[in-house]
N, C-alpha and C positions, 0 to 999 in steps of 0.2 A: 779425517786426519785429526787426531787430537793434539796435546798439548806435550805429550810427551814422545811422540815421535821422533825420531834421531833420523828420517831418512831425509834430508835437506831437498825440498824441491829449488827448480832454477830460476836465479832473481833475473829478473825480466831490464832488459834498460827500454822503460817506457818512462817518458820524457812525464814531469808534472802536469796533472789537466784531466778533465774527465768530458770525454766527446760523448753529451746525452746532454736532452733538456727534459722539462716536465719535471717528477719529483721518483723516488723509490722508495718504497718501504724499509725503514728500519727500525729495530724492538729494541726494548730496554722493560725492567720486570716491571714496569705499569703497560708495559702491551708493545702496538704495533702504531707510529706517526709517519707521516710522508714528511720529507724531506726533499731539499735540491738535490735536482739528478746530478747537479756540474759543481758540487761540493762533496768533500772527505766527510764532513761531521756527521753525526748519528742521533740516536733518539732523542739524548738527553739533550744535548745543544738545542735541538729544535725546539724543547717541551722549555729547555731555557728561555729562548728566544721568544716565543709566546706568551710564558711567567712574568718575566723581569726586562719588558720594551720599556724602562723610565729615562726621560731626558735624551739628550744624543751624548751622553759619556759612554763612552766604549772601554774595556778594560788594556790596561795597554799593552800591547805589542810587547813591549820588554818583559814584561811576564811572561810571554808562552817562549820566547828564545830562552829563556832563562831555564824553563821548562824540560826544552830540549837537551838541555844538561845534564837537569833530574833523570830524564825517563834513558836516554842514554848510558846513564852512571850505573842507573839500577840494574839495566840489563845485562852489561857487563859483569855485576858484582850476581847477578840470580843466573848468569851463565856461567862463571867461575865453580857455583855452591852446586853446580849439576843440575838446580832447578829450572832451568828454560834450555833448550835447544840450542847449541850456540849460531846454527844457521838462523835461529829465531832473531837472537841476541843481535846479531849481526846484520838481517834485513831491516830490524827497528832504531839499529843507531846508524845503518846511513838513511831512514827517515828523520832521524832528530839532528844529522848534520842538514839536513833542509830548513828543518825547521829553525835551528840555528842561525842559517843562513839566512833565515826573512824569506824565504822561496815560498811557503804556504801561510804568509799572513793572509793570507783572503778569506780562509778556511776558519778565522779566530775573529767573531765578529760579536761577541757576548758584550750586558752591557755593566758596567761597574756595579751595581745596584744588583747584585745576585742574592743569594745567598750565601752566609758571612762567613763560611770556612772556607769559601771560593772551591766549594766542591763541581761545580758546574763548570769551573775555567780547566781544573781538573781534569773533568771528564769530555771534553772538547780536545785536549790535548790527547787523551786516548784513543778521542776513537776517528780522530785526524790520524793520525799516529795508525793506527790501526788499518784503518781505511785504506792509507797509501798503500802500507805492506801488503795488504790483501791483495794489491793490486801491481803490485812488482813483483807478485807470486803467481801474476794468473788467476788468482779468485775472484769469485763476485763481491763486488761492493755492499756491506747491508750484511752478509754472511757472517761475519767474525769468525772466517773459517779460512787458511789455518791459523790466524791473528787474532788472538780476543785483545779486546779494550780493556779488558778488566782481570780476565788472568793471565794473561800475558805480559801487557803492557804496562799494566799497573800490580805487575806481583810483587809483594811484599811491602806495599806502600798503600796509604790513606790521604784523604786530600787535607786532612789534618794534620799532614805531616810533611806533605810535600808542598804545599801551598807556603807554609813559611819560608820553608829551601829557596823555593822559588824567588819569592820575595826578597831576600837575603841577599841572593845572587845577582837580579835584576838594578838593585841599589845599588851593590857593589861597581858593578858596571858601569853604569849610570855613574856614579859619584869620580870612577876613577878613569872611564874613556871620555867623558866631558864636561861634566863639572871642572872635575880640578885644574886640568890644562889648559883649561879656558881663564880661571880664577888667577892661577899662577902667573899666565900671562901680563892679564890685566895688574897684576898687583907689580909688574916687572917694569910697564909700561908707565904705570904709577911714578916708579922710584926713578926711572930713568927721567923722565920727562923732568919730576922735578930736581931732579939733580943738575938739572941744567942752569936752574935759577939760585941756587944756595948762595949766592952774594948779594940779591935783589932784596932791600929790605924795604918792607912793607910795616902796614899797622894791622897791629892784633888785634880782635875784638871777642869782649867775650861780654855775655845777656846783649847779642846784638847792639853792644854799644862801642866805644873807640877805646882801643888796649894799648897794652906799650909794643915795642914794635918785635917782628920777627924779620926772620927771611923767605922769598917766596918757598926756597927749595926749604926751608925746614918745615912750612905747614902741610907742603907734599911729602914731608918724610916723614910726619906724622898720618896721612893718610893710608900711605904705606906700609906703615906697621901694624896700623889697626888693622887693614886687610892680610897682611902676613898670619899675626894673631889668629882673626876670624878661620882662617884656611886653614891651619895647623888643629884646630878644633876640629875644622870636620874631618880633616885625616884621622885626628885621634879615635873618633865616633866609630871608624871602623872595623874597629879591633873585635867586638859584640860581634858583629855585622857575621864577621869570620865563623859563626859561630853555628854549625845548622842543624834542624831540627829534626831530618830525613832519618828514620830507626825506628821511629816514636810510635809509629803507625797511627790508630783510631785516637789513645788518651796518654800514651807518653811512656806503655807497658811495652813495647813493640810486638804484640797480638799479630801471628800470622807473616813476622820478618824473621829470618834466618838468625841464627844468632852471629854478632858482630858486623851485622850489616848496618846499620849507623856509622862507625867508624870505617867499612870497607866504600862504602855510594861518597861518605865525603871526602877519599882519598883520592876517589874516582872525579868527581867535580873538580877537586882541585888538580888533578892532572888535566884536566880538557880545560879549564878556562885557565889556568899558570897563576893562578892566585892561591893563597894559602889557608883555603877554610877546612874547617874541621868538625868534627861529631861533636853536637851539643854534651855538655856533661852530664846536664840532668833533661832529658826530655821533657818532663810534666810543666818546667818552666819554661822550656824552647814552645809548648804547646799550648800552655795557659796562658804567656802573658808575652807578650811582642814589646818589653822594652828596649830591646837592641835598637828597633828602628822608630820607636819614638826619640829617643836620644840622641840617633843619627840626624831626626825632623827638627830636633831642639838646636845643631848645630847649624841644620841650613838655617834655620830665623834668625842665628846670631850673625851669618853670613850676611843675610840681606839686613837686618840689622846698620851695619858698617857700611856697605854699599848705600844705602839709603845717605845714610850720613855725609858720605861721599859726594855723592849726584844731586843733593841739598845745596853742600857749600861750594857745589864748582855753577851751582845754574845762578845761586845769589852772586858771587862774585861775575859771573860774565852777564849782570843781569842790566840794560841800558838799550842803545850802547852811549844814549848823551842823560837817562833822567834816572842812573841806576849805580849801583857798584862801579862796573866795566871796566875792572882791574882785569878779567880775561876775557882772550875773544875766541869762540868756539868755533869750528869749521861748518860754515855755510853749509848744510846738506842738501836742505830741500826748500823750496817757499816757505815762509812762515803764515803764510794770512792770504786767504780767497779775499779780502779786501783792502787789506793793506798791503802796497805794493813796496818791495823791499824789505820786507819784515823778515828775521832771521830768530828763531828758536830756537832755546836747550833741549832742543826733542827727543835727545838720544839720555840726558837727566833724567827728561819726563819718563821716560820709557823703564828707567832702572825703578825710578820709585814706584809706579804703577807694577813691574812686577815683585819689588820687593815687599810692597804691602801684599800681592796675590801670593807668599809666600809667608807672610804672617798668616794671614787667613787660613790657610792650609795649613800651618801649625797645630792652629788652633784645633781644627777636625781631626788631625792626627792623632792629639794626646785624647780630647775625647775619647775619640775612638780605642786610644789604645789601653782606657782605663775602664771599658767594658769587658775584660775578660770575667767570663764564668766559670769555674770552676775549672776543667779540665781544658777550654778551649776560647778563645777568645774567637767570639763570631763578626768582627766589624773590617778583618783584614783586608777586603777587596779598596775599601774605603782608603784604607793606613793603605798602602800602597799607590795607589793613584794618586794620594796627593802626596807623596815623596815623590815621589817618579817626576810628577808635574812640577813642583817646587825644583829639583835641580836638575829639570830640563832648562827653564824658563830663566834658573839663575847663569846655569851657562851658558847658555844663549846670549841674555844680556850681559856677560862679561862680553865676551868675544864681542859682540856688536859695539858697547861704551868704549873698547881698546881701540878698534877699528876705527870709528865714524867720530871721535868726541876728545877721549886725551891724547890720542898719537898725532892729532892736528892743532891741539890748543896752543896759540902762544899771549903772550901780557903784553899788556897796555903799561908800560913802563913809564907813561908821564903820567897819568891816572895816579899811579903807586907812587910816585913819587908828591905828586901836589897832596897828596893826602898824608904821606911823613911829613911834610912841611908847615902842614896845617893843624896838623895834631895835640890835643892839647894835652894827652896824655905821658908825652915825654919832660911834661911833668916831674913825673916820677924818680927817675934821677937827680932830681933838685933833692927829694925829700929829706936823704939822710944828712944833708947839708945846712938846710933853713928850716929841716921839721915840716911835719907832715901837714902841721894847721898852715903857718906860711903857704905850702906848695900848694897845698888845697885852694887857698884862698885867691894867690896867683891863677888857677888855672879856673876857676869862676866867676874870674875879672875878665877876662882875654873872652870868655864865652860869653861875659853879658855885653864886652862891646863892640866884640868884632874884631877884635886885633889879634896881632900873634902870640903865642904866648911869650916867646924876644919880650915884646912891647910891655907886655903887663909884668914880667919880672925887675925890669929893670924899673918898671916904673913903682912897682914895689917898693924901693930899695931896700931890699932882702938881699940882693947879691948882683956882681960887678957884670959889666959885659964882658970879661977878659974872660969869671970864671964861667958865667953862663955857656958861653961858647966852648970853654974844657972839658962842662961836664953834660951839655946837654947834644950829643954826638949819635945819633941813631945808628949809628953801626957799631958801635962800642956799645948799645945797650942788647942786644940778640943773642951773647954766648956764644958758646963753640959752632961749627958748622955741625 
């Protein structure tokens, strides 16, 4: 049966699964390797899987569903152009609604560390891809007959071109089914929570030292915005993202793709996933150089950035609860201490900083990475992808987790806050424009060298009355608007 057959054989409903143990022979042009008998993949995977066994990083999952999109889109658009069968077209895109669906992640077991155009995750997807169909048609597995991995499934396309697609799409996803919803959340939970305290005034600090005063709800609504801020960044990040590389084929000439299929696979993606991406404008640069998703990597750092900042000032403030801050008290999760009994942790702070440095760190690999492009192809992609994928996995993960277990229970220590307005030497400061600032200064490192309040050291200043002391040194009159 070749490749251009029009007589549609009958697609089979055979359930996913392949009932054989032992291994079968499958080829690819360096020859013939054994393979699992109770796996879809094919030679190359296997000769992968032998090449590139480094570390246990696996390539992730969200690239080959993302995949399923590609190969799906293609077929469609090389069934339109009269080049594939469309009973072809048609047994390989309800394979890539599986794949889709995560029904054959077992079959995608390659490890990040491949080879840098990710032609090998590529071709695991083909001949996954391939394999099924073979086998929802009645053929033997190992055969690529009537299903080739490589003219069929992969016609009109290079893994230098679909690999980025993929990539693209994969982030997409990722950034916009849980990152964001999770970030937004958190940043809602933020604002509400502190909006509950916008008349609680507090003392400011800043180089870690005693400031003039705020309100508790306004330094959450400063939290708030720097995390609105951060979010709205990496929405913007997206726009690139949209951008995809599938036309390009081998170097960015589209060698071997129908003409207009760039623009026809990305109209096609964009119909199966309901998002708005589009054919790159210039291939050579969709295919030489992956700054869309370094960019998008620059936004999650600036993410965890902020969050850091965050989960810093909520663990110092709730940090006691009798020899520390302990203006907040955080919800008791779990034991704090195999020896200390009673002990109660910021464990859920801990958890945002520990992964939002594993998010800088991953930055960092990414720009590397993404400023090895060579000339017509940038080979380090496998790499730029896993640690995007990883980074805002991990970040949305720990939103959702810090909203749940950490701000959505936090309440204040309200006399903490208050003994500490009361004792402050830095409301000061409203004295200054009155008795000058050498006066006020001098006032507030009298009260410090002896222990008194500053009441005590102004008056005994005589720089100014008790009448007006008490007019003008009022910590709720010194915070501004709400």
């Amino acid at each position: 049966m070749t490749s251009h057959e029009t007589s549609p054989p009958t697609i089979l409903d055979v359930p996913i699964g392949i009932d054989a143990t032992g291994t079968r022979a499958e080829s690819d042009s360096m020859g013939t390797i054994d393979v699992p008998a109770d796996r879809y993949w094919g030679a190359q995977t296997q000769r992968s899987l032998i090449h590139f066994s480094i570390g246990n990083d696996k390539m992730p999952k969200e690239v080959y569903h993302a995949y399923g999109y590609v190969k799906k889109a293609a077929a469609r658009v090389n069934a339109r152009a009269g080049r594939l069968p469309q009973w072809k077209a048609d047994v390989i895109s309800q394979v890539c609604d599986e794949v889709i669906g995560k029904e054959l992640d077992e079959n995608f077991p390659l490890y990040v560390f491949q080879t840098g155009s990710g032609t090998q995750s590529n071709m695991n997807v083909n001949e996954v891809i391939g394999n099924r169909a073979v086998q929802l048609v009645g053929g033997d597995l190992g055969s690529k007959t009537p299903i080739h991995p490589n003219d069929d499934v992969n016609m009109g396309q290079s893994s230098n071109d679909t690999f980025p697609t993929a990539m693209h799409i994969a982030a997409i996803l990722e950034i916009q089914d849980r990152l964001l919803p999770r970030a937004n959340d958190l940043q809602q939970a933020i604002a509400t929570t502190g909006g509950t305290w916008n008349d609680l005034v507090k003392i400011g600090r800043t180089h870690l030292e005693d400031a003039v005063p705020l309100t508790v709800g306004q330094e959450w609504s400063g939290w708030a915005a720097q995390l609105r801020t951060a979010i709205d960044r990496v929405e913007a990040s997206q726009g690139e993202l949209y951008r995809l590389a599938a036309g390009g084929t081998a170097v960015g000439t589209g060698l071997n793709a129908p003409h207009d299929f760039g623009p026809d696979i990305a109209a096609e993606i964009a119909e199966l996933t309901g998002r708005p991406f589009a054919t790159a404008p210039n291939k050579f640069e969709a295919l030489g150089g992956l700054d869309a998703i370094v960019a998008a990597g620059a936004a999650l750092r600036g993410l965890a950035v902020t969050l850091m900042k965050i989960a810093n000032d909520i663990r110092w403030l709730a940090s006691g609860p009798r020899a520390g801050l302990a203006e907040l008290r955080l919800p008791a999760n779990e034991p704090g201490s195999s020896i200390m009994p009673g002990k109660v942790n910021p464990t859920q702070c801990e958890a945002m900083v520990m992964v939002c440095i594993q998010v800088i760190a991953d930055d960092s690999g990414l720009a590397i990475a993404g400023s090895q492009g060579n000339f017509q192809l940038n080979a380090m992609r496998p790499i730029i992808i896993n640690d995007f994928l990883h980074s805002a996995r991990i970040l949305g993960d720990a939103c959702e987790k810090f909203r749940e277990f950490c701000i959505e229970g936090i309440d204040v220590n309200r006399d903490r806050i208050t003994d500490f307005v009361d004792r402050s030497l830095m409301l000061v400061t409203a004295l200054s424009p009155v008795i000058g600032y050498d006066a006020a200064s001098a006032i507030a490192h009298d009260a410090d060298r002896t222990g008194g309040t500053l009441r005590e050291a102004a008056l005994a200043s005589g720089k100014i009355s008790a009448e007006d002391f008490d007019r003008i040194v009022v910590p709720a009159d010194m915070v501004g608007p709400f």
